[in-house]
Biotite code that builds the C-alpha atoms (Angstrom):
import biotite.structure as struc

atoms = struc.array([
    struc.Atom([86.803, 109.929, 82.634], chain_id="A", res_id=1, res_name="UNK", atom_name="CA", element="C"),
    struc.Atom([86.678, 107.479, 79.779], chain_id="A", res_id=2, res_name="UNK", atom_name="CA", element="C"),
    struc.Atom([85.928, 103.439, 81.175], chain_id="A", res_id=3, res_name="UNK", atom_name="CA", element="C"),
    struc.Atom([89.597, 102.442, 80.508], chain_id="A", res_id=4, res_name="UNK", atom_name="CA", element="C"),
    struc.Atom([90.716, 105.548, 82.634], chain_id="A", res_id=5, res_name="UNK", atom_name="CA", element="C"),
    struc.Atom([88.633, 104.334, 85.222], chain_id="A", res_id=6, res_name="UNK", atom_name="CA", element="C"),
    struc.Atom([89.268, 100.480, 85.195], chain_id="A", res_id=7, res_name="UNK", atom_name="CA", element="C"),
    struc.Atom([92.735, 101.157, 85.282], chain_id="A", res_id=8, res_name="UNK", atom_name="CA", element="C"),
    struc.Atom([93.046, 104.015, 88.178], chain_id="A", res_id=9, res_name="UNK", atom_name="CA", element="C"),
    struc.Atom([90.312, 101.373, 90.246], chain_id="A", res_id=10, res_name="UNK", atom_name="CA", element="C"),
    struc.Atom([93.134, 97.894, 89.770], chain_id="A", res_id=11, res_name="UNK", atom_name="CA", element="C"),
    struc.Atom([95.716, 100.320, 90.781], chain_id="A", res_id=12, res_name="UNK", atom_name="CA", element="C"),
    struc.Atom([93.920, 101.463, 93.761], chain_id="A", res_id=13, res_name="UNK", atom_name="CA", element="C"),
    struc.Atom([92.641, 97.864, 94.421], chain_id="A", res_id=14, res_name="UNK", atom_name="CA", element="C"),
    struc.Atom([96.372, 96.270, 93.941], chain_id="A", res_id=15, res_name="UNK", atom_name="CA", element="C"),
    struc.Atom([97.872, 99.052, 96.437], chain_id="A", res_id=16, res_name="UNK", atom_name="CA", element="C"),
    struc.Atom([94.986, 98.587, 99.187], chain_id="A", res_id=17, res_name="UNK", atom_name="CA", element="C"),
    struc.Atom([95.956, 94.884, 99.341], chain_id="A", res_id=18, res_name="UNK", atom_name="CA", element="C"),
    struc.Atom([99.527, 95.609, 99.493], chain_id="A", res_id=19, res_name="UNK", atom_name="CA", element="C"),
    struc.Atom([99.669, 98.137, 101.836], chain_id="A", res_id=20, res_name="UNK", atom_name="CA", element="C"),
    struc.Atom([97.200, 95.526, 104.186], chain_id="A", res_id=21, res_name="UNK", atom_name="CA", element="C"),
    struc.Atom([100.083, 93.557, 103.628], chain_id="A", res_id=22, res_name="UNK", atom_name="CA", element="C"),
    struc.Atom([102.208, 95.851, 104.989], chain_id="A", res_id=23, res_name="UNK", atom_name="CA", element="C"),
    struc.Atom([100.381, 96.869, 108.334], chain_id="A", res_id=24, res_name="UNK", atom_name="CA", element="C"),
    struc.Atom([99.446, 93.446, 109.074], chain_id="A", res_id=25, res_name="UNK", atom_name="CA", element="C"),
    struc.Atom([103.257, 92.318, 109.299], chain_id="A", res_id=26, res_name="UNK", atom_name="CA", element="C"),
    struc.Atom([103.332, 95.616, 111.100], chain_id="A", res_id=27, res_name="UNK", atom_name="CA", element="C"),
    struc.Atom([100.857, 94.747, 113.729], chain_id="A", res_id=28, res_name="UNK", atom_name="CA", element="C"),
    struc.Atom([102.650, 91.051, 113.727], chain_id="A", res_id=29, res_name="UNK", atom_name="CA", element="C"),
    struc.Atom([105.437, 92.469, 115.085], chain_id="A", res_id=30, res_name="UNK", atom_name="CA", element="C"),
    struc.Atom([104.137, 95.052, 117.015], chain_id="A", res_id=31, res_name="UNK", atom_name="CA", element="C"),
    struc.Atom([102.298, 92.443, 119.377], chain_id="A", res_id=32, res_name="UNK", atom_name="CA", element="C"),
    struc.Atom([103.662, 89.021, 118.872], chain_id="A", res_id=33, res_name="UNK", atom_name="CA", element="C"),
    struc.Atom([107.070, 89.115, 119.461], chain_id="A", res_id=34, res_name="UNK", atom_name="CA", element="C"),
    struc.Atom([106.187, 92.918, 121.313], chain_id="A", res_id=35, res_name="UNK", atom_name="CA", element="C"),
    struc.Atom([109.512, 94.377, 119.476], chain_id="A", res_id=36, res_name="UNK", atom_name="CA", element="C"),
    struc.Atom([108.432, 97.667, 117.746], chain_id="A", res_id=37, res_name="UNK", atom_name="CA", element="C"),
    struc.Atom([105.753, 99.772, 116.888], chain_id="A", res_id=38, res_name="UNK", atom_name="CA", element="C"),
    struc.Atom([107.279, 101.100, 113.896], chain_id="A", res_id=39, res_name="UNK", atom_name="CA", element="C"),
    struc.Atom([105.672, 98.933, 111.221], chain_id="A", res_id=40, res_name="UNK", atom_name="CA", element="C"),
    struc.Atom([102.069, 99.843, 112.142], chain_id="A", res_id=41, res_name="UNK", atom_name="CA", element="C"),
    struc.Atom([103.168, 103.815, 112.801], chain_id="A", res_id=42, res_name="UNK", atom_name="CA", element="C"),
    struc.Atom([104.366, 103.591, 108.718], chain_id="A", res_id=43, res_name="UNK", atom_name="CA", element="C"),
    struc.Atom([101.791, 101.494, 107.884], chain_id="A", res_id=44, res_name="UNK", atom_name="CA", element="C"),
    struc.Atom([98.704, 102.559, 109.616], chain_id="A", res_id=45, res_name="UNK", atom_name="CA", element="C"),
    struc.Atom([98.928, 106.010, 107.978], chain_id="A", res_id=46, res_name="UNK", atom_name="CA", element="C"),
    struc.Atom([99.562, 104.898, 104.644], chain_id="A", res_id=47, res_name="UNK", atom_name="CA", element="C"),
    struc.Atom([97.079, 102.021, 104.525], chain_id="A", res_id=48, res_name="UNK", atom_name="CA", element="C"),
    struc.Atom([94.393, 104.555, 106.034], chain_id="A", res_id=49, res_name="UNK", atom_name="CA", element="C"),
    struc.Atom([95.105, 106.653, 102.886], chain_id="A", res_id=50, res_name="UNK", atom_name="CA", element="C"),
    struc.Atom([94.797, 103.897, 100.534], chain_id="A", res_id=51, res_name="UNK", atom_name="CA", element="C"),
    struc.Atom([91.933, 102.816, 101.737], chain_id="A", res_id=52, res_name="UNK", atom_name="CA", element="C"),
    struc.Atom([89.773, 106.177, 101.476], chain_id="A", res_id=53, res_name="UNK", atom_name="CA", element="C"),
    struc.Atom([91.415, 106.612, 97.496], chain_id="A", res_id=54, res_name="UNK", atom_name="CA", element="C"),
    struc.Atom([89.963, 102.935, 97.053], chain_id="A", res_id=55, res_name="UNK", atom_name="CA", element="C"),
    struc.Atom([86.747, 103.819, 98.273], chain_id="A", res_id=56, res_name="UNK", atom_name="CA", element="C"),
    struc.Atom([86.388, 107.344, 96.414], chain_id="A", res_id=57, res_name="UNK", atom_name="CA", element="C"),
    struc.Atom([88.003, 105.195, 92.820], chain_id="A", res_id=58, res_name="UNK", atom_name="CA", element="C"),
    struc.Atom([84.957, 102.614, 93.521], chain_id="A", res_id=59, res_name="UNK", atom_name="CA", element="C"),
    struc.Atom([82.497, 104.788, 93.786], chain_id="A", res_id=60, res_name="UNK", atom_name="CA", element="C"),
    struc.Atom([83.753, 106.971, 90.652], chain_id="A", res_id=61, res_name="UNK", atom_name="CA", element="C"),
    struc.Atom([84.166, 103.126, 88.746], chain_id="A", res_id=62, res_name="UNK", atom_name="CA", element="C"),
    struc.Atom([80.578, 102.380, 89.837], chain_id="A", res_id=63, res_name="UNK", atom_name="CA", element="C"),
    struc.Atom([79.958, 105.375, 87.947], chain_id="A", res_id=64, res_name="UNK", atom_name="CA", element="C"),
    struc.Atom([81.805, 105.496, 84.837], chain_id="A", res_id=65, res_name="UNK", atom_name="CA", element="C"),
    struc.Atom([81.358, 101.699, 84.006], chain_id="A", res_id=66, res_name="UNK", atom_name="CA", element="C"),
    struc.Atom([77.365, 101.618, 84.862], chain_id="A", res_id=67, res_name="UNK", atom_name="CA", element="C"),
    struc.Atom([78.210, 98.826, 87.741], chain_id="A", res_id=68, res_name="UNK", atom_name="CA", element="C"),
    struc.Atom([74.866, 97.576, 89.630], chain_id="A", res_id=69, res_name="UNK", atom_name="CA", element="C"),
    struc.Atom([74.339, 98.861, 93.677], chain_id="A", res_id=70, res_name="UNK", atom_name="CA", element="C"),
    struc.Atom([74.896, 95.077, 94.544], chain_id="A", res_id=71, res_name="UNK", atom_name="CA", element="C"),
    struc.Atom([77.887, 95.265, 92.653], chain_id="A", res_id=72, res_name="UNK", atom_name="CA", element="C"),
    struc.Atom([79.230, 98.822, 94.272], chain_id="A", res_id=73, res_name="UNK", atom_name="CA", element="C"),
    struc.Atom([78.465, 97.734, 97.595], chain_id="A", res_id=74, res_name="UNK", atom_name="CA", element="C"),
    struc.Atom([80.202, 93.920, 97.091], chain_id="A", res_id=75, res_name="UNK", atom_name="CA", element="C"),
    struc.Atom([83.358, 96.436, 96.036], chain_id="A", res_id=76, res_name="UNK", atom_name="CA", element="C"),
    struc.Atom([83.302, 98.458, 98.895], chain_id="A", res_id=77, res_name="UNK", atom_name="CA", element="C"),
    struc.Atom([82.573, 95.689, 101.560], chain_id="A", res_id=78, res_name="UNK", atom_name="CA", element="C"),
    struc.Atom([85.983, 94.302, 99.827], chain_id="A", res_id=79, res_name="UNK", atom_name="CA", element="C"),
    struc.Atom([87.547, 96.900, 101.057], chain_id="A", res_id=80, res_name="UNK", atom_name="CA", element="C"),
    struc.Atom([87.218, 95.971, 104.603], chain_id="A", res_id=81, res_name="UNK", atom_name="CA", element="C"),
    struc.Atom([89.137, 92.160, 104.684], chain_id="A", res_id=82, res_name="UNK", atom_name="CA", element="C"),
    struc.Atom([92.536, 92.061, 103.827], chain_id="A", res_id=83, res_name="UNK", atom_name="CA", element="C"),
    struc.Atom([93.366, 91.294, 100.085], chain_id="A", res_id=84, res_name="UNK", atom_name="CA", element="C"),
    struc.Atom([89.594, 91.467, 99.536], chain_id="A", res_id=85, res_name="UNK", atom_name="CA", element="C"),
    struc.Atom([90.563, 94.016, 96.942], chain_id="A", res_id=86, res_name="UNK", atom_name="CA", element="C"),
    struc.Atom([92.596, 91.846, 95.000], chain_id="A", res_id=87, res_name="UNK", atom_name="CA", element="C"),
    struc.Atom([89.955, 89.259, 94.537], chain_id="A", res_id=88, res_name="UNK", atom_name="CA", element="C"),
    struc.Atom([87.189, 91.622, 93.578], chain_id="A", res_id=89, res_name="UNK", atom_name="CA", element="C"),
    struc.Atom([89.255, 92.982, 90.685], chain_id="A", res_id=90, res_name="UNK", atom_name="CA", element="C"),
    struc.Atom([89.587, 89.772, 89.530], chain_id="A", res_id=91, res_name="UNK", atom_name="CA", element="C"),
    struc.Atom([86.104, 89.023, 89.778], chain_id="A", res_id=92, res_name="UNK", atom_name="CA", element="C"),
    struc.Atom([84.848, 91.926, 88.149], chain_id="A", res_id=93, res_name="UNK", atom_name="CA", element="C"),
    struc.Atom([87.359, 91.372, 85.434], chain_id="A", res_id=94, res_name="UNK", atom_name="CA", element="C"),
    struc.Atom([86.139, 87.871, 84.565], chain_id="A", res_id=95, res_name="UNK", atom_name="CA", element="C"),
    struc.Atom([82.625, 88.903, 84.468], chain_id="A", res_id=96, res_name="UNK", atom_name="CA", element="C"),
    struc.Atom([83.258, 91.665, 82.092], chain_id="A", res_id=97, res_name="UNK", atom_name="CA", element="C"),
    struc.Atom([82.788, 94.538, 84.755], chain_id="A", res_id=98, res_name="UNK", atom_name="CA", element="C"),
    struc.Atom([86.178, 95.928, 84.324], chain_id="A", res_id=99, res_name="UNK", atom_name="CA", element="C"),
    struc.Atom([87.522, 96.460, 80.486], chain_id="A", res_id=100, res_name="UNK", atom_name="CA", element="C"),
    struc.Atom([90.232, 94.675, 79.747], chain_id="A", res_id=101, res_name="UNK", atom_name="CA", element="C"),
    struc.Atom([94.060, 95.699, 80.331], chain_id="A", res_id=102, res_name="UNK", atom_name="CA", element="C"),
    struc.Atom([95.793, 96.486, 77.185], chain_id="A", res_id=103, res_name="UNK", atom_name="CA", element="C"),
    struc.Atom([97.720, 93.883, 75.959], chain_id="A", res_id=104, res_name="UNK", atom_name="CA", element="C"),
    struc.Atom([101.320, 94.322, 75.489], chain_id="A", res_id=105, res_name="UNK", atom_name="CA", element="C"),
    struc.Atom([103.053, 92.845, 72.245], chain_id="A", res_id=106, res_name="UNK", atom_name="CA", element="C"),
    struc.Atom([106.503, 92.699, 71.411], chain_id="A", res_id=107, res_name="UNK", atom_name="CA", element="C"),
    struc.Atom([107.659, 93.949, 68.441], chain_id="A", res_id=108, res_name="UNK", atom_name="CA", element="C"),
])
């Protein structure tokens, strides 16, 4: 897995994670504030549960392939736990040079 391979598969993973917290937190929302349905946290629970063991196997394999420090890995998987934590660690790794950069897209 080249670094590019990996920095892109791990913002992905880290972009989908925070969505899909996204997703079961309205679920729970509903599920015991207004007491309505369950529905949003039976979809969401599931999925988000999935996400959330790819995010922690494409850290790991990121830690890996882009020589990140164990302070580092573990400050990526402890993201992992708060919602949108994700999100903000990608960022943070990006700006520090810890992630290569996206390719830029030009118009022609």
């Amino acid at each position: 897995m080249t670094p590019r391979t990996a920095a892109a598969a791990f913002r992905i993973v880290a972009v989908a994670e925070a969505l899909s917290w996204i997703g079961l937190l309205a679920g729970m929302y509903v599920k015991y504030v207004p007491e309505t349905t369950e529905l949003g946290v039976t979809v969401f629970g599931p999925i988000h549960g999935g996400i959330f063991v790819a995010y922690v196997v494409v850290a790991l394999m990121a830690s890996r392939v882009l020589r990140w420090s164990p302070r580092l890995t573990v400050l990526a998987l402890v993201c992992s736990v708060p919602p949108l934590a994700t999100v903000w660690f990608e960022r943070l790794a990006t700006r520090n040079d810890r992630l290569p950069p996206q390719r830029e897209v030009r118009a022609a």
